[in-house]
C-alpha positions as CSV (number, residue, x, y, z in Angstrom):
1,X,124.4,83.5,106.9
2,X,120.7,84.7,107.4
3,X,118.2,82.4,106.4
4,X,115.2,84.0,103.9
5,X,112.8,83.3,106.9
6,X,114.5,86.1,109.4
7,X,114.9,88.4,105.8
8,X,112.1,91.2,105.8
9,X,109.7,89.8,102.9
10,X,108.5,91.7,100.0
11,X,104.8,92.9,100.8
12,X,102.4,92.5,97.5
13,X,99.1,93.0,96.7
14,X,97.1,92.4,93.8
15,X,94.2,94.5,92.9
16,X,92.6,92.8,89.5
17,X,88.8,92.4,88.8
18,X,89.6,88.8,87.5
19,X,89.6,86.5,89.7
20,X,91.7,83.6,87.8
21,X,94.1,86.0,86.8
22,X,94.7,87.2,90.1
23,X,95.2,83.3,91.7
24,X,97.5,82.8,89.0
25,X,99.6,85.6,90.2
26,X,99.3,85.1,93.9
27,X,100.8,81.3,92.8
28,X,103.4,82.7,91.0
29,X,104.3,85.2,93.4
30,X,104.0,82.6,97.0
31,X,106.9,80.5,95.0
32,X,109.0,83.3,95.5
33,X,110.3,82.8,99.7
34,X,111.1,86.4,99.7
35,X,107.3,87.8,98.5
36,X,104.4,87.9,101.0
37,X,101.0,88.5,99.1
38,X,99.4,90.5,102.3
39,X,96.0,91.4,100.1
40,X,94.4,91.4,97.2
41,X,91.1,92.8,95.8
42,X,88.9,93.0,93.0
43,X,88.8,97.0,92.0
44,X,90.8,99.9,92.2
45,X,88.4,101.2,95.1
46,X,89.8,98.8,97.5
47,X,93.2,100.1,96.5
48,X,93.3,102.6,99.4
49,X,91.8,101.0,101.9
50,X,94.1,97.8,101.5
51,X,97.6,100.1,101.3
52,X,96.7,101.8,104.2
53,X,96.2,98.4,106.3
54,X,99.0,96.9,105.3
55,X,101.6,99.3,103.9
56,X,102.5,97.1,100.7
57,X,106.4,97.4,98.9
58,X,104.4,97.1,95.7
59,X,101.2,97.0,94.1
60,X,100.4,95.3,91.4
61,X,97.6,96.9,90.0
62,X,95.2,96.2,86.8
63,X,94.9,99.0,84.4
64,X,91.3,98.0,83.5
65,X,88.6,97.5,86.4
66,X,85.0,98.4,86.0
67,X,84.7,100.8,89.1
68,X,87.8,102.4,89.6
69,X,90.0,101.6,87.5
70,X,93.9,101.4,87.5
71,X,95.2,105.0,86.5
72,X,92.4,106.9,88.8
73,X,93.7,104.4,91.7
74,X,97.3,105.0,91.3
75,X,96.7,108.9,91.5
76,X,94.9,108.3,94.1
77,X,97.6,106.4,95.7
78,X,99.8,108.7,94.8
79,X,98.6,111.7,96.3
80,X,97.8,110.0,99.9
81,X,100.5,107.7,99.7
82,X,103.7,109.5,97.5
83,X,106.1,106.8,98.3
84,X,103.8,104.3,96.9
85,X,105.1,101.6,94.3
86,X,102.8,101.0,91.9
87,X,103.5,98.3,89.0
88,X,100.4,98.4,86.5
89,X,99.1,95.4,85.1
90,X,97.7,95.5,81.4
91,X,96.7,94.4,78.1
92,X,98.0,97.2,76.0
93,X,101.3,98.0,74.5
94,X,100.2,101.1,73.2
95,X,102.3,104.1,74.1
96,X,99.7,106.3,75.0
97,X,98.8,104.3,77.2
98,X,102.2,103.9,79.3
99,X,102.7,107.2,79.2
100,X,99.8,108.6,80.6
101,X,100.3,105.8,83.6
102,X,103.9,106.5,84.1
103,X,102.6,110.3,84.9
104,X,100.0,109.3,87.4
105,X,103.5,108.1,89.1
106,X,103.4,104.3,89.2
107,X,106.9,102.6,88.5
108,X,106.1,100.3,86.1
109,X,104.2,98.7,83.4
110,X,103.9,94.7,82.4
111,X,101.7,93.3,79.9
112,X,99.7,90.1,81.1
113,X,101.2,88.2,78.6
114,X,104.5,88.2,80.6
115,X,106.2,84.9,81.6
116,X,106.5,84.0,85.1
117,X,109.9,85.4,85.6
118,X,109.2,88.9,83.7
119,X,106.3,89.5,87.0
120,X,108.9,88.3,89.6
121,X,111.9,89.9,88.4
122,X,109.7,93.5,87.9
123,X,108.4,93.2,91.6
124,X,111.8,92.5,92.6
125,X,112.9,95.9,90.4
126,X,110.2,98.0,91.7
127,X,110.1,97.2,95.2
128,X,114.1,98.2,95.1
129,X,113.5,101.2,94.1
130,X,113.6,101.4,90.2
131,X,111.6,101.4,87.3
132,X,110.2,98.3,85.1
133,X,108.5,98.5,81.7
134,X,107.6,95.1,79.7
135,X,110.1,95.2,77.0
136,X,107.5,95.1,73.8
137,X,106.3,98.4,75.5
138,X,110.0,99.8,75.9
139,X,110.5,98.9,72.0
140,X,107.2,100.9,71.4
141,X,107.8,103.7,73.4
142,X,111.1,104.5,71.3
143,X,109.7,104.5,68.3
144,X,107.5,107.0,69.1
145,X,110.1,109.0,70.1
146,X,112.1,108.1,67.4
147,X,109.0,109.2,65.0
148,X,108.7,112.4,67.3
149,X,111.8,113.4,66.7
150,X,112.7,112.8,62.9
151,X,109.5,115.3,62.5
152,X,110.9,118.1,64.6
153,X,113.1,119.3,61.9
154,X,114.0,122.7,63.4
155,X,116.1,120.8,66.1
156,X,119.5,119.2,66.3
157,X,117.4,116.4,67.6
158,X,115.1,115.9,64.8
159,X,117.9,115.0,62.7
160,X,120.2,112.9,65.2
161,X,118.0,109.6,64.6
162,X,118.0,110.1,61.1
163,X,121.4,111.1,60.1
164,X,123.6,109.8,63.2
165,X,125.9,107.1,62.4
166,X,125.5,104.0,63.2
167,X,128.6,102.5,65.4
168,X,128.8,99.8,67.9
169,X,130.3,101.3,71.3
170,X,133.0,99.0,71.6
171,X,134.8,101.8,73.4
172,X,132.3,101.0,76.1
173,X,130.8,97.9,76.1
174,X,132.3,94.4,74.9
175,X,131.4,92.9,72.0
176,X,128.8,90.5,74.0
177,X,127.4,93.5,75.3
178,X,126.6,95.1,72.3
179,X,124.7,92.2,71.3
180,X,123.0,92.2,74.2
181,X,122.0,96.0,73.8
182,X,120.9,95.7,70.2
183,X,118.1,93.1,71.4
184,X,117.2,94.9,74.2
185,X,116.7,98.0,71.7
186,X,114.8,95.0,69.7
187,X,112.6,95.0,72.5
188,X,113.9,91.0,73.8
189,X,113.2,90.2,77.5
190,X,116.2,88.8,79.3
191,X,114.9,85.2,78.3
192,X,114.9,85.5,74.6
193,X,118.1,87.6,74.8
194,X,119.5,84.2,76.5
195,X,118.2,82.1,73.3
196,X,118.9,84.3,70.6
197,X,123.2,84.8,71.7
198,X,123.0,81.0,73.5
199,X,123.7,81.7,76.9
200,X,121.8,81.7,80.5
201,X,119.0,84.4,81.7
202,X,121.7,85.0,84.3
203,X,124.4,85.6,82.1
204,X,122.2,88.6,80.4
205,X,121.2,89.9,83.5
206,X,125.3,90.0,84.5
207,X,125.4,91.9,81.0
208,X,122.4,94.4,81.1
209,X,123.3,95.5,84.7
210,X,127.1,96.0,83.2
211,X,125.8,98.2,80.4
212,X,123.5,99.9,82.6
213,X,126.7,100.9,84.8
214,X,129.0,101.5,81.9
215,X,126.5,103.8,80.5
216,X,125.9,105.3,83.7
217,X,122.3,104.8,83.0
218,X,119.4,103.6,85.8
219,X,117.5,101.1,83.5
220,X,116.9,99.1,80.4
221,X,114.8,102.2,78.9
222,X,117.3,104.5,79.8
223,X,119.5,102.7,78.3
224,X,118.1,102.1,74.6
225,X,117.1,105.7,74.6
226,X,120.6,106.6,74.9
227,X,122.0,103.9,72.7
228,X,119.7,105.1,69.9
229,X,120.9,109.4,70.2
230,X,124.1,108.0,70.5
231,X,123.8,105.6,67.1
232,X,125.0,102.4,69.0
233,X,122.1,100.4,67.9
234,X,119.8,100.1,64.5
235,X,116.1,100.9,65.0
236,X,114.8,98.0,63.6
C-alpha cells in the first residue's frame, strides 16, 4: 500500500490579514499528512502573485482584508487563473453575502467560527472538486429562497413551499437517513448531526454521501434544496 509520504499532497495557502488567525489555521491544517501549507499572506494583493508561484489546490481566502479584499481577489483569481479553487474565509452568515462570493466563482464559504474538522473536511471537499458551504450559511441561504418563493405567487413555485405536503421519502432514503436530512436542512454540521441521533461523525458522513447518491444530488445544498420542493423535510 502507498504510504501518505509518496501520495501528491494537498497544496494550501492562506491569505488572512490576521496573523493569529492565520497560525491557527496553518496548525490545524500541518496535522493533516495529506495538506502542504506552500504560502500564506496577509492581503488579497498577494493572492496572485502567491498562486502563480506555487499553483495551490486551494485557497483559503479571507473575505475581509483592508487592501484587497477577498471577493475583488477571487475575481481576480478567477479571471487569470479559471481553474482556481477558492474557499472563502468569513465572519458573516448573511446570504447576501455568500451569494455574491459564490458568483465571483470561489467554491466555498466557511464561517471562522468552524471547528477544526468543518476547515479540514471543506479543503478536502474543495480541493476534490466540489463545493462547501458552512452549514449555518446553507440553513440561511434556503430560507431566503424559501421567502423568495412563497412571494412569487404567479408561479407553481411560489406555492410548492407553502402548500407541498410534508412526507418523509422513505421510498428513498432509510429511516436513519431521513433523520439525518432533516438536520442537515436544520442547518447541523456532521458533528452535531452525530450527537443529536447518537452515533459517530463517520457514520453521518456514510449517511450524507448515501443521500447525496440516492438523490442523485452533488452536495449537502443540493440536497436540502431538493428535499424542501420535494416536501421531505420541515422548514424549521
Amino acid at each position: 500500500m502507498m504510504s501518505t509520504e509518496n501520495k501528491e499532497k494537498i497544496k494550501i495557502v492562506i491569505i488572512d490579514d490576521h496573523q493569529l488567525f492565520r497560525e491557527g489555521v496553518k496548525r490545524i491544517l500541518a496535522m493533516e499528512p495529506e495538506f502542504d501549507i506552500v504560502a500564506d499572506g496577509q492581503d488579497g494583493s498577494q493572492a496572485l502573485e502567491l498562486v502563480r508561484i506555487f499553483r495551490p489546490d486551494v485557497i483559503l481566502m479571507d473575505i475581509n482584508m483592508p487592501q484587497v479584499n477577498g471577493v475583488e481577489a477571487t475575481k481576480q483569481l478567477i479571471e487569470f487563473y479559471p481553474d482556481a479553487k477558492v474557499l472563502i474565509l468569513s465572519i458573516h452568515d448573511d446570504e447576501s453575502y455568500v451569494t455574491h462570493v459564490l458568483k465571483t466563482g470561489a467554491s466555498g464559504y466557511l464561517l471562522k467560527e468552524m471547528d477544526a474538522a468543518a476547515l479540514v473536511e471543506a479543503v478536502k471537499v474543495v480541493a476534490a472538486g466540489g463545493a462547501y458551504i458552512h452549514p449555518k450559511v446553507t440553513h440561511n441561504l434556503i430560507n431566503e429562497y424559501r421567502r423568495l418563493a412563497t412571494e412569487d405567487d404567479l408561479h407553481e413555485e411560489s406555492i410548492g413551499f407553502r402548500e407541498v405536503e410534508y412526507r418523509k421519502p422513505l421510498h428513498i432514503l432509510t429511516r436513519r437517513e431521513c433523520e439525518v436530512l432533516q438536520l442537515m436542512t436544520d442547518g447541523q454540521s456532521n458533528r452535531a448531526i452525530g450527537e443529536s441521533l447518537y452515533i459517530s461523525e463517520k457514520t453521518v458522513k456514510n449517511h450524507v454521501s448515501n443521500i447525496l447518491q440516492k438523490m442523485n444530488v452533488n452536495d449537502r445544498t443540493q440536497a436540502v434544496v431538493e428535499a424542501i420542493k420535494k416536501g421531505f423535510v420541515i422548514v424549521r
